[in-house]
C-alpha angles and dihedrals in degrees: 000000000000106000106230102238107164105008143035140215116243101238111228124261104278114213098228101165144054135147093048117166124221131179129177087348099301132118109237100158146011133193112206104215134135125250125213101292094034133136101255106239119251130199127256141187088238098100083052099057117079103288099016121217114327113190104165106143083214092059092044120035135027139188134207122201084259080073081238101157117222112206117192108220104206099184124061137259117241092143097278081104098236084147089067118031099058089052094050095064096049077049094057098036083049098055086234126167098236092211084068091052120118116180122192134189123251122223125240101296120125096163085063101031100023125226112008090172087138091189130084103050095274116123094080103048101032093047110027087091094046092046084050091057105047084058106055084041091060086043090051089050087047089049088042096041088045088048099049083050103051079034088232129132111277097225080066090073139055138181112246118167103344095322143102105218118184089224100224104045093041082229108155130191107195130231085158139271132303112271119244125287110308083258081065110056122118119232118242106265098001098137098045097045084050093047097046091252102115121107115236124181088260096064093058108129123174136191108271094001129171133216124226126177115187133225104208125182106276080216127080102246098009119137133186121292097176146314144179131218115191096116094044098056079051089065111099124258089013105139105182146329129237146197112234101193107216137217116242117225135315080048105151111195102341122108124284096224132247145140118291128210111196116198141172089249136020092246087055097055093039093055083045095054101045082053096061108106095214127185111202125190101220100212127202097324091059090108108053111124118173094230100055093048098046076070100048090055092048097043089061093040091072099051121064119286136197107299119240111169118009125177127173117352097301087181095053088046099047086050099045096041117119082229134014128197133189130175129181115220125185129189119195131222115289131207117214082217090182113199080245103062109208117298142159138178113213131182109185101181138148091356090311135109124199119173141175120215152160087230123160088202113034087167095053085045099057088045091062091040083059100046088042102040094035090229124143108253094248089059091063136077140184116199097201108209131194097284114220089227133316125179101186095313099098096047077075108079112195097117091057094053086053085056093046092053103039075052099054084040087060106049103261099310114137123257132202117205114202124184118208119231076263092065101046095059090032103056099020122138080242122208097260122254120249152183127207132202130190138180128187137181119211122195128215091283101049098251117133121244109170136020132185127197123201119190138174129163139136111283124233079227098083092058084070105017130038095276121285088201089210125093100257119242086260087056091041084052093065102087104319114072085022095058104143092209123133098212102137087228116049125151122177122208142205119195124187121261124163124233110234093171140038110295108202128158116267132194105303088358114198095012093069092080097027100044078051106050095037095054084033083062114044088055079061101053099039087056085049082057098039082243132149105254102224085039087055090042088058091047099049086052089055130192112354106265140122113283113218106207126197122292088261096058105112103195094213087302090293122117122268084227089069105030115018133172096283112186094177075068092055092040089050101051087035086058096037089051100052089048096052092037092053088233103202103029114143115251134196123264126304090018130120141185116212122190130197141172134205143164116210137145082025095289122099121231135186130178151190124213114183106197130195115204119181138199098281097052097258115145122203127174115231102181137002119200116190134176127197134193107192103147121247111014105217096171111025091181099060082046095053086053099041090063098028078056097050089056101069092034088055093049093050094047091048095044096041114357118130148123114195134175142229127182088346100308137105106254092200116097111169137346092290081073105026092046122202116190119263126231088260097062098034112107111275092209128044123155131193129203124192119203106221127234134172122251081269092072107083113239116234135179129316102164097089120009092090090079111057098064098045106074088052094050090046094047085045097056088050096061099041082052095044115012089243127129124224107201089141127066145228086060079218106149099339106109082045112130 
């Protein structure tokens, strides 16, 4: 099968519809069903998520007598272009000219428009069929609406570029033509975002606004002991202070707490707020400190956890093995430290909310604005704007909440809450921390026969429950009970480990460590057996079959019916990626090539990294192959930037990314300590290959499973350029010489 890598081919029109009712000329009811050349339809976990699945063609499209056609986009836009690929596919079912296409974005609703949970890689796979369906829905009612006025037999027309045409007498009545070949398609806002144009939550501005800028406690769980604020109301423009009362945890998405100054501009609170003179009883997390607990986790990680997945008699095989290997591997904390730090615009007036916000989840906001302000659901709306990045951080709203109650402390005005670069790393939802531990038995001829993984880290759980103080099955799906690998004895293992900051969901969550250690692993071990890293990788996925993992294992929340464990899958972009990557070259001195393979949001991913490292210890990264089965690929170029884009976020994170703690607070300020790559040292060349499939093929994430397998091929590729092994990360000096 030839991977797409520049172009794709137009699918065919699908027939979605039949049995529709019309009556006067208006719609009253539709039957999805396929007709004879139709795309089956697949499950998904969609029905299951808050809203479920919403495909009304009133909800979604409209069209003027311009024949100008008015898309609702439901999910929102981050970059992962959400905003224009569903669309898009109303667009193509529709027969629309793109280029007379208008989206807009809907505001928080998910009882009108379903799930808006815009995070784990879903709104692809879990709406592309809806969004199918509403427009063919809206097509069938042009057809039937253009029948009923020439009095001729529907199944006589047919929309075609923008145009109903009755087919035998050639007769045409006009909504435009079709837009240019799917390459061609322009996405949703580009020109405004690349001209500085585009509206982000931070641009809100608002006839007779305020500005607030927040002092939380700098401890998980702290809370206000006193403070005064004489020096701060001196400050000009400082309008007034106020107490934010805070949850303690598990607090979920509500406010932490803190002390509030509220000002006529930003500059002015945030010069009130560096004048309040604040006291803060820590409370039990006063003590965490990163260092410590790096040993802890480790620590556990070398004495027996909690099994979650167990085949064969992994003891018997490790201590009978002709060679064992074990290696210890530890991720830090991560922050999402989007280019838009947290903000959020609120009016609370006369019994009604009305907010604007870069928010990932608008419906899940405006659930939380309801339960904390006490308001009816129709009193309340979320304006959702373009978010400047986002990576799991802004589906949780509890800057938004802090917005909606300054607001209701000042009257009615509205208030802007803006959170500082500080505040973003201090008071994130942070990736959690981990340490990994895995054991392996090889026998005389190199071939493994058991294997043993060992993980602890801080659960996301203990953000919403006391803490479990165990990674969840969701999290335990991510790499570690899933593994595809055929070893005869394999045991998977869970140790404790207790959450002291904020846990919250970031790009490719869990993965991230397991994906890490796992990849990591299996280079190890093939240069324990003198074998070819990506030969020993094929062998270790075995033959190509379905993997059934245990009864915990969530999938993503998807059905293993539509998308199961396929190893075939693994085998296919592990094979496509060492041929276009030229696995094997030779390369001059000091260089390196590291592979790496994961499934995760339901699509597989391998990828090259080819790595120079010179005398003096400094890496660069030359050239990045990736390639990416996601199923059917209904918007290749948003593809082609999701993956080119983890790239260099995976790069950054591996080189510089960490969060660590002292005395229970986050010693990171800004990005001179929290560093982020710059464009000289991201990778010149990276290029993505997309293996093809046809409509039938259901499409699964692309958003985040670019990232997992980057920091083990990069890590990979080190140690084949320099000898040196990378178990810790952030890389940071240590390849300094």
């Amino acid at each position: 099968m030839t991977p797409v890598h520049a172009t794709v081919e137009n699918v065919s029109r699908r027939g979605f519809l039949k049995g529709l009712l019309v009556t006067g000329g208006v719609v009253v009811a539709a039957e999805f069903v396929p007709a004879r050349d139709a795309l089956a339809a697949y499950a998904t976990g969609a029905a299951k998520m808050a809203g479920g699945v919403v495909s009304d063609p009133h909800v979604f499209v409209s069209i003027d007598p311009s024949g100008l056609v008015t898309i609702v986009a439901h999910r929102a836009e981050m970059g992962t272009g959400s905003r224009t690929s569903l669309p898009m596919a109303i667009a193509d079912e529709l027969e629309a000219d793109w280029s007379r296409v208008h989206v807009v974005q809907s505001p928080g609703d998910e009882k009108k428009y379903g799930n808006q949970n815009t995070d784990g890689s879903r709104s692809l796979r879990h709406f592309i069929q809806p969004m199918r369906e509403c427009g063919a829905a809206m097509r069938h009612m042009l057809e039937t609406a253009a029948a009923q006025r020439w009095n001729v037999d529907v199944a006589e027309v047919q929309s075609q570029n923008h145009e109903v045409i009755h087919k035998p007498s050639g007769r045409k009545l006009g909504y435009g033509e079709l837009a240019a070949a799917a390459s061609n398609v322009q996405i949703v806002d580009l020109f405004d975002i690349t001209t500085g144009r585009a509206g982000y939550g931070i641009d809100t501005k608002l006839p007779g606004m305020k500005y607030a800028v927040i002092a939380r406690p700098p401890v998980m769980g702290g809370r206000l002991a006193s403070y005064d604020g004489t020096a701060a109301m001196k400050v000009p423009g400082v309008e007034k202070i106020v107490v934010i009362e805070g949850t303690p945890p598990p607090s979920k998405f509500q406010p932490i707490g803190g002390v509030a100054v509220i000002a006529r501009n930003t500059w002015g609170a945030i010069k009130g707020r560096d004048a309040l003179v604040i006291h803060w009883d820590d409370g039990p997390h006063a003590s965490y400190d990163s260092a410590a607990y790096k040993a802890q986790l480790e620590e556990t990680a070398r004495k027996p956890g909690k099994v979650v997945r167990n085949d064969g008699d992994t003891d018997n095989a490790l201590a009978t093995a002709a060679k064992t290997v074990f290696a210890e591997y530890y991720a830090p904390h991560l922050a999402h430290a989007p280019m838009e730090p947290p903000c959020a615009t609120a009016r609370v007036a006369n019994g009604k909310c009305e907010v604007w916000a870069a928010v990932q989840s608008p419906g899940g906001t405006r659930n939380e604005l309801v339960d904390k302000l006490g308001l009816k659901p129709e009193d309340v709306t979320v304006n959702v704007t373009l978010l400047g990045g986002g990576f799991g951080r802004k589906s949780k709203p509890d800057f938004v909440l802090e917005a909606a109650l300054l607001s209701r402390e000042m009257g009615g005005a509205p208030v802007k809450v803006t959170w500082t670069r500080e505040d973003d790393l201090h008071h994130d939802y942070l990736h959690t921390v981990s340490a990994e531990r895995i054991d392996a038995g090889l026998d005389a001829q190199g071939r493994v026969v058991a294997w043993r993984h060992r993980t602890v880290a801080p659960t996301i759980r203990a953000t919403f429950v006391p803490d479990p103080k165990f990674e969840q099955p969701g999290e335990l799906s991510q790499g570690v009970i899933d593994v595809p690998f055929a070893i005869p004895n394999l045991r998977c293992e869970v140790g404790e480990a207790e959450a002291h900051s904020r846990i919250g969901w970031f790009r490719s969550v869990s993965n991230i460590p397991h994906a890490f250690a796992v990849q990591s692993f299996v280079a190890e071990l093939a240069h324990a057996a003198g074998r070819d890293p990506k030969d020993m990788l094929i062998e270790l996925l075995g033959p190509p079959r379905t993997v059934q993992p245990p009864a915990e294992y969530t999938n993503y929340g998807d059905p293993l019916e539509t998308y199961p464990i396929d190893t075939g899958r693994l085998r296919r972009v592990v094979e496509l990626i060492a041929d276009k990557a030229e696995w094997g070259k030779k390369l001059p001195p000091r260089h390196g090539q590291g592979i790496a393979v994961h499934r995760s949001f339901l699509s597989y991913v391998a990828t090259v990294v080819e790595v120079a490292v010179d005398e003096k210890g400094r890496l660069s990264v030359p050239r990045v192959d990736t390639a990416i089965d996601c199923g059917f690929a209904a918007n290749p170029e948003r593809i082609y930037s999701q993956i080119e884009g983890a790239a260099v976020m995976g790069l950054s994170l591996a080189r510089y990314g960490e969060i660590s703690f002292k005395n229970g607070r986050v010693e990171q300020n800004n990005f001179d300590g929290f560093q982020v790559i710059r464009i000289d040292e991201s990778p010149p060349i990276t290029h993505v290959w997309i293996v093809p499939n046809g409509i039938d093929v259901p499409s699964s994430g692309v958003g985040e499973p670019g990232l997992p397998p980057f920091a083990p091929a990069l890590c990979n590729a080190i140690f084949a350029a320099t000898g040196k092994r990378i178990r810790r990360l952030p890389i940071g000096d240590q390849l300094a010489i």
